[in-house]
N, CA and C atoms as an extended XYZ file, in Angstrom:
258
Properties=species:S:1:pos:R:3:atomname:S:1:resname:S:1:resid:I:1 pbc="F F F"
N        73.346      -34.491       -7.960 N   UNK     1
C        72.772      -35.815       -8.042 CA  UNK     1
C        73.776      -36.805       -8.619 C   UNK     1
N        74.608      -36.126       -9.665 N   UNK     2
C        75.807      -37.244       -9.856 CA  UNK     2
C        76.524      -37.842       -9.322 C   UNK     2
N        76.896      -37.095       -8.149 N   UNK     3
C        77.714      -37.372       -7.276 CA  UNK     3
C        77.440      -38.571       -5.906 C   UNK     3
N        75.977      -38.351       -5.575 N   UNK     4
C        74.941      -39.195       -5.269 CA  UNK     4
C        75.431      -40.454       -5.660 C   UNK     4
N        75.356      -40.652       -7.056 N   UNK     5
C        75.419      -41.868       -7.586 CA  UNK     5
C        77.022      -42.241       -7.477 C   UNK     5
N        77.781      -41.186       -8.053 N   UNK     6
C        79.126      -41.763       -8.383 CA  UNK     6
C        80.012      -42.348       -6.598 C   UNK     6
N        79.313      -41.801       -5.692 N   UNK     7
C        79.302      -42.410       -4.709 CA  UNK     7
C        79.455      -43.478       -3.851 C   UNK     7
N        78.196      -44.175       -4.237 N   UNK     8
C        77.686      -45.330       -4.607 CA  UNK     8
C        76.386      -45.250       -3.426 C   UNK     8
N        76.243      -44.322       -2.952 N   UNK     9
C        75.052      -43.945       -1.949 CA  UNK     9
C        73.792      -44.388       -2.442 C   UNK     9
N        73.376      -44.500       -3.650 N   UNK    10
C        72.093      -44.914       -4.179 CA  UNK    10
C        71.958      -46.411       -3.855 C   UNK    10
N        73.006      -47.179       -4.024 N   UNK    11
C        73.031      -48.460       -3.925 CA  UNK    11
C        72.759      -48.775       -2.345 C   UNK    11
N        73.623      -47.352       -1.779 N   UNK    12
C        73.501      -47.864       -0.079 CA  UNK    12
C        72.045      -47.673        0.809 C   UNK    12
N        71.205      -46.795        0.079 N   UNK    13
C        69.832      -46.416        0.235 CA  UNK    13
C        69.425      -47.761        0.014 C   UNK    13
N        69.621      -48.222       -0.654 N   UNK    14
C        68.636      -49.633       -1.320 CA  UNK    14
C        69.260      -50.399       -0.665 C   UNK    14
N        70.141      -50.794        0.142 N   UNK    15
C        70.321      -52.038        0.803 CA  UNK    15
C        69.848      -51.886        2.081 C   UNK    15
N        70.052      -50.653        2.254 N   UNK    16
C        69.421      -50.311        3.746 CA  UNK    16
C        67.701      -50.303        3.811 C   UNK    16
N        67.367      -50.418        2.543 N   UNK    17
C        66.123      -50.705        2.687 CA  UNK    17
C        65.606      -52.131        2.400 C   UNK    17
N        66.749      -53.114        2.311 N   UNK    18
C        66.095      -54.468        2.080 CA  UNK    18
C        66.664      -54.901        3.089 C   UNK    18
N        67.835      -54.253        3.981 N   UNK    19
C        67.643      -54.407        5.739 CA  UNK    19
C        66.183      -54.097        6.049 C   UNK    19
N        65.554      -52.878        6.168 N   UNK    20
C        64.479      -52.854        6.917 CA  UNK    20
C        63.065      -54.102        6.603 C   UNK    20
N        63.153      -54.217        5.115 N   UNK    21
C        62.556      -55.179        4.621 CA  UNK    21
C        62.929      -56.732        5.342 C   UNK    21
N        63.654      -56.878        5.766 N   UNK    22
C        64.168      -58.222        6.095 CA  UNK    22
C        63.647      -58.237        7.702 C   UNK    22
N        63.743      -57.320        8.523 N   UNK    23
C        63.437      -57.048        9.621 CA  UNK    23
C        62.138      -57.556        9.391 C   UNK    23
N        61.315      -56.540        8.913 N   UNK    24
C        59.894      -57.010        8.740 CA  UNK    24
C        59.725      -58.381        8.786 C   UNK    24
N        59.799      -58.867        7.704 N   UNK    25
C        59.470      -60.170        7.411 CA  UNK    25
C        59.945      -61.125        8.898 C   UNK    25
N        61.196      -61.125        8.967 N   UNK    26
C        61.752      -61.283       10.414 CA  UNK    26
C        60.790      -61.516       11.612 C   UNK    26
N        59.894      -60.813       11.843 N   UNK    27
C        59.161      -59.885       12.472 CA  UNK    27
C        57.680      -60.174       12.316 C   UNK    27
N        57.593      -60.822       11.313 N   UNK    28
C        56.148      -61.365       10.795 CA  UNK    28
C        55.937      -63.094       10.772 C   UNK    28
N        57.232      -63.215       11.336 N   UNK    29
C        56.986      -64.757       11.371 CA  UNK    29
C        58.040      -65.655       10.394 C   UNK    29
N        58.501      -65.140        9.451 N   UNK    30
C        59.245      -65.901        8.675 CA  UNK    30
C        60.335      -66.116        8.637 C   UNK    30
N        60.828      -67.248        8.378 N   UNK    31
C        62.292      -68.305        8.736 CA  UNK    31
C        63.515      -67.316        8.364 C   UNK    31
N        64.340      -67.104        8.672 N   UNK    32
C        65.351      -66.350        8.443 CA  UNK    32
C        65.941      -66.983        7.269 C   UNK    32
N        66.246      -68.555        7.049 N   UNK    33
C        66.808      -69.372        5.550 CA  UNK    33
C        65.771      -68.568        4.546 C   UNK    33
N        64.432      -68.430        4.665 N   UNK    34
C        63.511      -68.070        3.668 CA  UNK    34
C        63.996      -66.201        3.168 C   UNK    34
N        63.975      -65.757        4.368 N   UNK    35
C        64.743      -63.948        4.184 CA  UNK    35
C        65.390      -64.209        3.302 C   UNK    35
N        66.706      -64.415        3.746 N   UNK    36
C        68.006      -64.878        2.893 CA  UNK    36
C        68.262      -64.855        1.282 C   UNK    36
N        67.047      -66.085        1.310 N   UNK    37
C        66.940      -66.270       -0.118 CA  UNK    37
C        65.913      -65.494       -0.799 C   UNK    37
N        64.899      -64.561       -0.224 N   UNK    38
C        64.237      -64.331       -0.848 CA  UNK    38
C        65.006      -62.630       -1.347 C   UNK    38
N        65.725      -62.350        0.035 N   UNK    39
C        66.203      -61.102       -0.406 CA  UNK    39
C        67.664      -61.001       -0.466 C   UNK    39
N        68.608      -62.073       -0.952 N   UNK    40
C        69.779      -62.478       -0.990 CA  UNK    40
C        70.213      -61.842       -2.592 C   UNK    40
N        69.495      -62.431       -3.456 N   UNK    41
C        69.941      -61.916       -4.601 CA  UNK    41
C        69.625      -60.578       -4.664 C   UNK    41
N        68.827      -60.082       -4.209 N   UNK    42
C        68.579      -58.047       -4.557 CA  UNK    42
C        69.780      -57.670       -3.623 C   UNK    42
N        70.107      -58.125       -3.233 N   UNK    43
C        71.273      -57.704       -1.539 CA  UNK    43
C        72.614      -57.503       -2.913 C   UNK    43
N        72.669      -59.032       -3.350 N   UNK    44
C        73.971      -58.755       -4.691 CA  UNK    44
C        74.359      -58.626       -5.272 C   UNK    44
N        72.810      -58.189       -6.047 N   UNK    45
C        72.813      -57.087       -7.110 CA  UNK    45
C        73.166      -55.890       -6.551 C   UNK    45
N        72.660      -55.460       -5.505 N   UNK    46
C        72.934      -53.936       -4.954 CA  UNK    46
C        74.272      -53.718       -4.850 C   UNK    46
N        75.068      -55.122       -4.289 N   UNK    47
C        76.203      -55.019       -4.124 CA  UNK    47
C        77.072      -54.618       -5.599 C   UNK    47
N        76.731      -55.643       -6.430 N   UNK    48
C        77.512      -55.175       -7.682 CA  UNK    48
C        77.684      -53.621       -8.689 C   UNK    48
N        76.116      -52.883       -7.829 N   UNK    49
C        75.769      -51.655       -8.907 CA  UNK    49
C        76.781      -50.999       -7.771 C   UNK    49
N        76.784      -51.211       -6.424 N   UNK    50
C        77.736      -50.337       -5.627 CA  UNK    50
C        79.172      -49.836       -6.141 C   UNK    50
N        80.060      -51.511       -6.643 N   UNK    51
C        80.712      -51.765       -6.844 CA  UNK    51
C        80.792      -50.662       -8.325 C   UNK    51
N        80.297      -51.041       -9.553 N   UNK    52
C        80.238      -50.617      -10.841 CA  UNK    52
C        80.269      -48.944      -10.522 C   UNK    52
N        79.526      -48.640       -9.483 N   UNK    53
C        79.210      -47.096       -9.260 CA  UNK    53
C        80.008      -46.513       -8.930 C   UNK    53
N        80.694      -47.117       -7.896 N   UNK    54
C        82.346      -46.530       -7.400 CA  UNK    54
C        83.478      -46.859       -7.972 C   UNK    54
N        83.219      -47.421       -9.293 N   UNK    55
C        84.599      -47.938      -10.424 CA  UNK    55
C        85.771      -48.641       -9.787 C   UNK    55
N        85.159      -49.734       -9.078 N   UNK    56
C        85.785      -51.319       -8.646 CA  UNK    56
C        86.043      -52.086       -9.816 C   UNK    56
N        87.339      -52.748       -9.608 N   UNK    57
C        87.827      -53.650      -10.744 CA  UNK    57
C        86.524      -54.295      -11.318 C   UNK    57
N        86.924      -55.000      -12.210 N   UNK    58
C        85.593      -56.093      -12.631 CA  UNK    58
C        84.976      -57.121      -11.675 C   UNK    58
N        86.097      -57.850      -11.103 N   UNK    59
C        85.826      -59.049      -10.248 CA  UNK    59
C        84.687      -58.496       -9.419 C   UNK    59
N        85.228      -57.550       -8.519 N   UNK    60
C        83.964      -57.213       -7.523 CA  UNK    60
C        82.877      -56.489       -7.937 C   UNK    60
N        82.952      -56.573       -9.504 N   UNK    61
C        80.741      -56.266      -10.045 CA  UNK    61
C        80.362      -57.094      -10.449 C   UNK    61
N        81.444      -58.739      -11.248 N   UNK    62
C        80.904      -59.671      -10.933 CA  UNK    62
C        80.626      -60.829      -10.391 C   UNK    62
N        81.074      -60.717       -9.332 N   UNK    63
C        81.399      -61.714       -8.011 CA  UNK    63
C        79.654      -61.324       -7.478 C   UNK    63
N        79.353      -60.704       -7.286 N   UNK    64
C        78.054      -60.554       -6.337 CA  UNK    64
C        76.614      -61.164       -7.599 C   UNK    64
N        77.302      -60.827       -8.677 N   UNK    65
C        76.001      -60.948       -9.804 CA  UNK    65
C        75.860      -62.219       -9.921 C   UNK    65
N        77.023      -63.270      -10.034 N   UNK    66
C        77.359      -64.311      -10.097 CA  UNK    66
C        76.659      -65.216       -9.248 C   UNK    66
N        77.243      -64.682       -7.870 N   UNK    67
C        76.308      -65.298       -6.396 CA  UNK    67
C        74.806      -65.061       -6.369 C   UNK    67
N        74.493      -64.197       -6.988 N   UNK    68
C        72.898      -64.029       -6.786 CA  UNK    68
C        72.016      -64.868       -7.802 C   UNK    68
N        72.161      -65.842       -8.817 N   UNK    69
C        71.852      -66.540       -9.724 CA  UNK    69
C        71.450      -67.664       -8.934 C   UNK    69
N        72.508      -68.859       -8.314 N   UNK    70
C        72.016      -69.896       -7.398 CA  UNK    70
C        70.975      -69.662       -6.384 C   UNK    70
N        71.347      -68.430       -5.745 N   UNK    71
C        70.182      -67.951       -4.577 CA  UNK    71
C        69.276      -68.063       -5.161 C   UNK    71
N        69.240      -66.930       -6.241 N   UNK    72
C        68.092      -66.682       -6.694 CA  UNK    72
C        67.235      -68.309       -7.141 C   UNK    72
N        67.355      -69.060       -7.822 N   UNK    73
C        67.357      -70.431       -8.227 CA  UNK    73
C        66.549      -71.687       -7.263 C   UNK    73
N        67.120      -71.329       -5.987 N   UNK    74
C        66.617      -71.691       -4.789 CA  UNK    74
C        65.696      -71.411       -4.046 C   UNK    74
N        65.401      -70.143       -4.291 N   UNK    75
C        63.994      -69.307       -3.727 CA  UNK    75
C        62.763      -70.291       -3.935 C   UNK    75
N        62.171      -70.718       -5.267 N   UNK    76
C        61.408      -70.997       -5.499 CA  UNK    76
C        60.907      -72.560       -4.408 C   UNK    76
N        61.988      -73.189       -4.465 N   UNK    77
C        62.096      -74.612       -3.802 CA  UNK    77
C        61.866      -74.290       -2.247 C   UNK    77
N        62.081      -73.206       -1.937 N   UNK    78
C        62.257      -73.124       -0.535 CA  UNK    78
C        60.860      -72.032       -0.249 C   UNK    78
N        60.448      -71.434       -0.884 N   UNK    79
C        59.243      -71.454       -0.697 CA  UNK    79
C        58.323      -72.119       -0.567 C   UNK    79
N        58.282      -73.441       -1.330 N   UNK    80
C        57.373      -74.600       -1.445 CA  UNK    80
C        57.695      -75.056       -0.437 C   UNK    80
N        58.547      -75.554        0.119 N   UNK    81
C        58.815      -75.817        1.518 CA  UNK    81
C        58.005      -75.462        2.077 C   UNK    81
N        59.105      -73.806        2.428 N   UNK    82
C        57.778      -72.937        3.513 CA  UNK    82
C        56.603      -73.006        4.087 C   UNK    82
N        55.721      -72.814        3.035 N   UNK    83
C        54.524      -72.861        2.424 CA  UNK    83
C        53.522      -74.764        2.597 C   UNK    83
N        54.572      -75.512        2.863 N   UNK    84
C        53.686      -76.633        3.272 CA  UNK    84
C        53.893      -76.974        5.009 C   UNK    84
N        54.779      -76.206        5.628 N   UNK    85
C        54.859      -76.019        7.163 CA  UNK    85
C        54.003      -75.416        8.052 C   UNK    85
N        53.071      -74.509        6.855 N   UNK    86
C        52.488      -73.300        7.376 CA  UNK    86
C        50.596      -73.472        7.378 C   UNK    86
């Protein structure tokens, strides 16, 4: 199981599942800008634990953590959007 992790395969399970998640939604009607942001920041977090897991310099664990703060930030606004189109 360590190895699992030291990998970085755990991280790759979980992105591949906020691919399938994104599909869905995709799939259910909703704006692809709205995907994005709603599952943009879990996408770069995943990216950074990838990074940390496979003992990548610093920059690339926090380059993705970094980027996922504004996304994240934006979600809310762009839901309200959404949400008055609908």
């Amino acid at each position: 199981m360590g190895a699992y992790f030291a990998s970085g395969h755990a991280a790759d399970v979980m992105l591949a599942a906020l691919v399938v998640e994104a599909a869905w939604l995709l799939a259910r009607g909703r704006g692809l800008a709205l995907v994005l942001v709603m599952l943009g920041p879990a996408a770069l977090i995943m990216l950074g634990l990838r990074a940390a897991l496979v003992g990548a310099p610093w920059p690339w664990i926090a380059l993705p953590l970094a980027l996922s703060l504004p996304i994240h930030l934006a979600d809310p606004r762009l839901w309200r959007r959404d949400n008055r189109t609908v």
